[in-house]
PyMOL Python script that loads the backbone (N, CA, C, O; Angstrom):
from pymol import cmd

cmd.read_pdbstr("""\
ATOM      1  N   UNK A   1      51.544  35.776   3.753  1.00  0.00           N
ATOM      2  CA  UNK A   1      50.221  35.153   3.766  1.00  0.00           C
ATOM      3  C   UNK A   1      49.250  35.986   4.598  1.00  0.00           C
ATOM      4  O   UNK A   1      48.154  36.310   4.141  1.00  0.00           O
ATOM      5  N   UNK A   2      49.625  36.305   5.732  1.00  0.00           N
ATOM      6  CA  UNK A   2      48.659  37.409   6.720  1.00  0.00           C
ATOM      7  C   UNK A   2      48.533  38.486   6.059  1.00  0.00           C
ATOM      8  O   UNK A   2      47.374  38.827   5.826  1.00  0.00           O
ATOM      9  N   UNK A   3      49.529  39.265   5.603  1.00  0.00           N
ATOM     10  CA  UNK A   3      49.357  40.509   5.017  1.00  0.00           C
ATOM     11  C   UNK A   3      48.410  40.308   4.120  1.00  0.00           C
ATOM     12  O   UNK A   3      47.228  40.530   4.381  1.00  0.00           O
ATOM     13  N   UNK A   4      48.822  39.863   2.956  1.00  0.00           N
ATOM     14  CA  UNK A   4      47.331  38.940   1.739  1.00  0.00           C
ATOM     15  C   UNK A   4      45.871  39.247   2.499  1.00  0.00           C
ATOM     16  O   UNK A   4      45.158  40.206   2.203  1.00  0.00           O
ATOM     17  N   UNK A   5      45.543  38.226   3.568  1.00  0.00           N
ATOM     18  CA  UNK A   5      44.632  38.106   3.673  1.00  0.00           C
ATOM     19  C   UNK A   5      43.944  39.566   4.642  1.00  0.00           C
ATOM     20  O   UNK A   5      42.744  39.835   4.678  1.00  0.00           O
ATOM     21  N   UNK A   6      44.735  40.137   5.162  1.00  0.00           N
ATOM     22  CA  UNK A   6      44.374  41.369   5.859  1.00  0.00           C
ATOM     23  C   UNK A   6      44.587  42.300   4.553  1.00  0.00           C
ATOM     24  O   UNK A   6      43.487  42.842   4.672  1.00  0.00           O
ATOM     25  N   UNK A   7      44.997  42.767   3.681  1.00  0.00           N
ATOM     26  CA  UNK A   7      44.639  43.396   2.561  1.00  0.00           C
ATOM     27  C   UNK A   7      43.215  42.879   1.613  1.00  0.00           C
ATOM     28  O   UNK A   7      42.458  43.638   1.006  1.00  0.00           O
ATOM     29  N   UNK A   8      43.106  41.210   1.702  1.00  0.00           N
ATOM     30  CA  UNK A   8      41.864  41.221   0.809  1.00  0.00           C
ATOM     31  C   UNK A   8      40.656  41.505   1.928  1.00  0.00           C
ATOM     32  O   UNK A   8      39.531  41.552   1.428  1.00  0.00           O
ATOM     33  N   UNK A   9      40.741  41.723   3.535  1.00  0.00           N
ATOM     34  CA  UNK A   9      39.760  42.177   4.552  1.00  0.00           C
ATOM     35  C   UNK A   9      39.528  42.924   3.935  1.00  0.00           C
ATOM     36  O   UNK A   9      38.648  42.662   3.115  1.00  0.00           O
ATOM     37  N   UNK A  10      40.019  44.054   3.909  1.00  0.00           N
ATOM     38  CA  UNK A  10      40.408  45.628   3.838  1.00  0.00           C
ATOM     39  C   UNK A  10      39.867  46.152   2.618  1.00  0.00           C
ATOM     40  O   UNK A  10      39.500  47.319   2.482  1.00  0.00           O
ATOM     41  N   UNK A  11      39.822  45.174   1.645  1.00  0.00           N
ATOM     42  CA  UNK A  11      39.271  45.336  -0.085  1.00  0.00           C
ATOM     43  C   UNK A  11      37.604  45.959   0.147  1.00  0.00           C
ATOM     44  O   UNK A  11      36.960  46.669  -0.626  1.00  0.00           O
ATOM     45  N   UNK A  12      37.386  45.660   0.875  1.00  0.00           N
ATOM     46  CA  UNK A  12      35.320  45.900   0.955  1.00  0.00           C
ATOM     47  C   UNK A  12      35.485  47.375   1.134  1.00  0.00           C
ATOM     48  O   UNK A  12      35.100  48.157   0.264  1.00  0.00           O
ATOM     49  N   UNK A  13      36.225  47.896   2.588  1.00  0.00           N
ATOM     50  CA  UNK A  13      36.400  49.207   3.197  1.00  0.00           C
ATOM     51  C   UNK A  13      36.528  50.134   1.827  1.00  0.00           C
ATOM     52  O   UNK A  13      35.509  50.694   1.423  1.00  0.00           O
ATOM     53  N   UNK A  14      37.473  50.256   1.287  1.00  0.00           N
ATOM     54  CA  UNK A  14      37.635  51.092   0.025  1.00  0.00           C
ATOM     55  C   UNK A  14      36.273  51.047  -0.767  1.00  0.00           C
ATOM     56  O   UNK A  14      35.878  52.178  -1.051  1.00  0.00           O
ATOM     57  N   UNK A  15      35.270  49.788  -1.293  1.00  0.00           N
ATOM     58  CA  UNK A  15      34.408  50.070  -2.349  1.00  0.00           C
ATOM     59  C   UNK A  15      33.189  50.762  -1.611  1.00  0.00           C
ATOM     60  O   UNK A  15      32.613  51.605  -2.299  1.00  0.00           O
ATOM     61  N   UNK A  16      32.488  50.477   0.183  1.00  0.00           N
ATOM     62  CA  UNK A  16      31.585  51.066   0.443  1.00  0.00           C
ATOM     63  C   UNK A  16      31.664  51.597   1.338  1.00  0.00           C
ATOM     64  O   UNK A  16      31.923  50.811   2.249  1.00  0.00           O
ATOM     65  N   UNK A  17      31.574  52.725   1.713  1.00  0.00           N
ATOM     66  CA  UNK A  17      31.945  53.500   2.944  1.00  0.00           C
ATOM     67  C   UNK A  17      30.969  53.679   4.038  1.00  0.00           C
ATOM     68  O   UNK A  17      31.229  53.984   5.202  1.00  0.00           O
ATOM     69  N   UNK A  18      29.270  53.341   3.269  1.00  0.00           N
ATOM     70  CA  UNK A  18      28.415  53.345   4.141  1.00  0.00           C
ATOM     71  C   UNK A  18      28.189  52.478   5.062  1.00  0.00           C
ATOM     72  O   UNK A  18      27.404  52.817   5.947  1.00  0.00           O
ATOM     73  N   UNK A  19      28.863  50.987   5.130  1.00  0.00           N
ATOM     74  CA  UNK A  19      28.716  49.947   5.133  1.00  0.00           C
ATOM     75  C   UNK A  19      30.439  49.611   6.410  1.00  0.00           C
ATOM     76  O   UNK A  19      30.711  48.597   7.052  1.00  0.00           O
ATOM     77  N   UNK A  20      31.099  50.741   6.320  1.00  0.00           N
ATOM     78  CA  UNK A  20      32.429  50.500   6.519  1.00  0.00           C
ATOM     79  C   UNK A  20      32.390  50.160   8.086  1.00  0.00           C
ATOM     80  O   UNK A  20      33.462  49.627   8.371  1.00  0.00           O
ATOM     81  N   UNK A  21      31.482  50.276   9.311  1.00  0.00           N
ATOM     82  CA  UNK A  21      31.691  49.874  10.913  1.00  0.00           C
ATOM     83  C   UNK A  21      30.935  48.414  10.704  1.00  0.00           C
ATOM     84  O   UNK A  21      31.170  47.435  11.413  1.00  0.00           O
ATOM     85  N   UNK A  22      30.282  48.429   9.949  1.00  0.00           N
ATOM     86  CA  UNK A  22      29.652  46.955  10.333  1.00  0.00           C
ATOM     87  C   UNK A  22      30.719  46.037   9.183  1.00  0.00           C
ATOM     88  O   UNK A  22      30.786  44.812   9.278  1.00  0.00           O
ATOM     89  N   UNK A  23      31.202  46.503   8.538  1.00  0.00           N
ATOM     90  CA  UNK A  23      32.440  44.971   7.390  1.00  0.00           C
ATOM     91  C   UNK A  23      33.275  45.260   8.447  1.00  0.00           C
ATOM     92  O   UNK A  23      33.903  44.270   8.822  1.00  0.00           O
ATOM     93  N   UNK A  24      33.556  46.522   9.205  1.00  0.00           N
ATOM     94  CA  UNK A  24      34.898  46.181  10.399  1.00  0.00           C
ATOM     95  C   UNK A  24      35.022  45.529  11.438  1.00  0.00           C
ATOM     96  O   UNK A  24      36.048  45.049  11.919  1.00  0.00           O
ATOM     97  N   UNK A  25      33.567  45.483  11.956  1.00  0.00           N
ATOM     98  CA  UNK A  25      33.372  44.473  12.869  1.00  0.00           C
ATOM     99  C   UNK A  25      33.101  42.928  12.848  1.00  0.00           C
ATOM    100  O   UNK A  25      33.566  41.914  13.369  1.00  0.00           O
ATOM    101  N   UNK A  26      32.098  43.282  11.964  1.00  0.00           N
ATOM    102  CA  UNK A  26      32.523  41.742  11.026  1.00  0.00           C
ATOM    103  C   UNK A  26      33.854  41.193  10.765  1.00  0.00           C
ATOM    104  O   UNK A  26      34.114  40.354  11.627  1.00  0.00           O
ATOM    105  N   UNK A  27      34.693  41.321  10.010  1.00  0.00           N
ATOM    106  CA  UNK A  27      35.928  41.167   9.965  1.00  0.00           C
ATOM    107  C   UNK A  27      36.809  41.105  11.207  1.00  0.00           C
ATOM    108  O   UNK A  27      37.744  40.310  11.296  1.00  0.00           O
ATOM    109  N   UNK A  28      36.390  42.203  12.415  1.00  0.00           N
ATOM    110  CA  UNK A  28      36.994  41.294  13.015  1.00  0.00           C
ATOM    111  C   UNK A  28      36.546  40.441  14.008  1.00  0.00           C
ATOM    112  O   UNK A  28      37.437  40.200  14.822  1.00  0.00           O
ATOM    113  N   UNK A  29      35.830  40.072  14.166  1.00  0.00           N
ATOM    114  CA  UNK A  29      34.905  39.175  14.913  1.00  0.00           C
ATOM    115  C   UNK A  29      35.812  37.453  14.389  1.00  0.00           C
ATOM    116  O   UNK A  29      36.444  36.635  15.057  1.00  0.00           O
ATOM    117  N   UNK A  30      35.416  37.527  12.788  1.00  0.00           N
ATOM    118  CA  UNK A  30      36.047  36.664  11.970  1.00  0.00           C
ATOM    119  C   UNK A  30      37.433  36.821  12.196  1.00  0.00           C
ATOM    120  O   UNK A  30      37.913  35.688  12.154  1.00  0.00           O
ATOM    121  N   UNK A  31      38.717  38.029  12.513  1.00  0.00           N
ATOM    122  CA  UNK A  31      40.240  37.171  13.076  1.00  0.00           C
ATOM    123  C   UNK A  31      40.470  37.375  14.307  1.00  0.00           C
ATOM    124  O   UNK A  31      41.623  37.528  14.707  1.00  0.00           O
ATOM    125  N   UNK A  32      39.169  37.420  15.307  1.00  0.00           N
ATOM    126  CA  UNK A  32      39.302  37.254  16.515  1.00  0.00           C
ATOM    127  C   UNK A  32      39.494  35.561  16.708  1.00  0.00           C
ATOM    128  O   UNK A  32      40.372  34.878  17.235  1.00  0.00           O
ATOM    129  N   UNK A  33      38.319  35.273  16.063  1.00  0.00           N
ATOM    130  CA  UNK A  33      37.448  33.947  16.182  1.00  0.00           C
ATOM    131  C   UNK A  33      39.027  32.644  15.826  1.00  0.00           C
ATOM    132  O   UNK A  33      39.481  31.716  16.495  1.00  0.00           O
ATOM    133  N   UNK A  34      39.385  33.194  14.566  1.00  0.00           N
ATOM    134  CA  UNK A  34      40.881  32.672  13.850  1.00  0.00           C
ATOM    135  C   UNK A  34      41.814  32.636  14.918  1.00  0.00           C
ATOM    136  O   UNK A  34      42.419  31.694  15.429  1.00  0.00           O
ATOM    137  N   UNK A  35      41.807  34.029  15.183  1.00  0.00           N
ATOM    138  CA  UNK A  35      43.290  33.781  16.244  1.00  0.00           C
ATOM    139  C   UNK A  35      43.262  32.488  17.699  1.00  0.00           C
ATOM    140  O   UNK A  35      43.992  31.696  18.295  1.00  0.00           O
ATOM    141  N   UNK A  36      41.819  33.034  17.662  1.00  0.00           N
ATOM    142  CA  UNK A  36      41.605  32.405  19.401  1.00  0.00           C
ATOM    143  C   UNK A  36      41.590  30.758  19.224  1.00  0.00           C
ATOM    144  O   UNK A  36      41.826  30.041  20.196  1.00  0.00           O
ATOM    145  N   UNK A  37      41.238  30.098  17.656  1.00  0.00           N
ATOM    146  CA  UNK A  37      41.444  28.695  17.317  1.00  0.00           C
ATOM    147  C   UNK A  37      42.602  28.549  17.227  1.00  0.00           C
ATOM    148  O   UNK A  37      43.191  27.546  17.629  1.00  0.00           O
ATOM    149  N   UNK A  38      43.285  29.805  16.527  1.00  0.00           N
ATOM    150  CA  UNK A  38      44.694  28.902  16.340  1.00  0.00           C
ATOM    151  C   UNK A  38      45.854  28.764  17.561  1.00  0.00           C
ATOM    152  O   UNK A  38      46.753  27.925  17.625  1.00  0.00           O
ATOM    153  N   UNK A  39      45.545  29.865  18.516  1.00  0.00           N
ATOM    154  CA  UNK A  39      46.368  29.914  19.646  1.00  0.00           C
ATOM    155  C   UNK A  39      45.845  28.556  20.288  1.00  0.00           C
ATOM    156  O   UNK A  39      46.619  27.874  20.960  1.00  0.00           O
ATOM    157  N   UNK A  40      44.527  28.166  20.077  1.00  0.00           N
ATOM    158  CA  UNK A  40      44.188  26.897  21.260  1.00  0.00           C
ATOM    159  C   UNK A  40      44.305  25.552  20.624  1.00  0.00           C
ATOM    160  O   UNK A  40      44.125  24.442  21.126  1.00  0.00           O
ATOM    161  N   UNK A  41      44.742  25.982  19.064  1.00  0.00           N
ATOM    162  CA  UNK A  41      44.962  24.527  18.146  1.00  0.00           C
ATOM    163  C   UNK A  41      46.265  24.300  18.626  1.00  0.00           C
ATOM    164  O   UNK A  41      46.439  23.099  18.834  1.00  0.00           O
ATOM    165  N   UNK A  42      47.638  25.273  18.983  1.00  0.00           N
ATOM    166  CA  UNK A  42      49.116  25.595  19.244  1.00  0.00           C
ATOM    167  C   UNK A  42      49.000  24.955  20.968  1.00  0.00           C
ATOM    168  O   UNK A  42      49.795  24.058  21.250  1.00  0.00           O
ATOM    169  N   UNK A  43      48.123  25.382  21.950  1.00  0.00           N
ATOM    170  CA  UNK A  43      48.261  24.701  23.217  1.00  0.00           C
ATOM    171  C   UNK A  43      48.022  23.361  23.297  1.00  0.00           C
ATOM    172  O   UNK A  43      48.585  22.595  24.080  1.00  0.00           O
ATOM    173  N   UNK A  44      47.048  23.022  22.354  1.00  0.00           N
ATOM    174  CA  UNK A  44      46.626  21.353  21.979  1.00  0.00           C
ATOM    175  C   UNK A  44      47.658  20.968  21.696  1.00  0.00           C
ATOM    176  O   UNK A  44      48.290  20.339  22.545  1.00  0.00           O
ATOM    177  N   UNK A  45      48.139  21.167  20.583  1.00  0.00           N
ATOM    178  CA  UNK A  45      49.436  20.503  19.951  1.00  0.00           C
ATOM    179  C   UNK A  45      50.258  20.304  21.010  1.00  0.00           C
ATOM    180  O   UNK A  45      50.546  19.122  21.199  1.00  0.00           O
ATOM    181  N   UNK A  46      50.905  21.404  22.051  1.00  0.00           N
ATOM    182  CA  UNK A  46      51.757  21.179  22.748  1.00  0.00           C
ATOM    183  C   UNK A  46      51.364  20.821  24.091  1.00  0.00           C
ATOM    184  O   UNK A  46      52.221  20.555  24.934  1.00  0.00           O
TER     185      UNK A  46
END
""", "prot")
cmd.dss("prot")
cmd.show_as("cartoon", "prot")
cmd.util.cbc("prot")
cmd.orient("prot")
C-alpha cells in the first residue's frame, strides 16, 4: 500500500521536470503532515 502510493507521488516527477523541486516539496510536506497524524492518531489510541 505505501509503496503504491509513493510510486503514484513519484508519477508527476517523470512527466515535468521543470516543475520537479516544488511537486517534491509539496509531496512531502503532504507525508510529513500523514506521518505526524498517524504517529499521534497511534499515541491517542494507546
Amino acid at each position: 500500500m505505501t509503496l503504491k502510493l509513493i510510486n503514484f507521488i513519484n508519477m508527476p516527477y517523470n512527466i515535468s521536470g521543470d516543475q520537479l523541486p516544488i511537486l517534491k516539496t509539496t509531496c512531502n510536506i503532504i507525508i510529513f503532515s500523514i506521518v505526524i497524524i498517524h504517529v499521534a492518531h497511534i499515541l491517542a489510541v494507546n
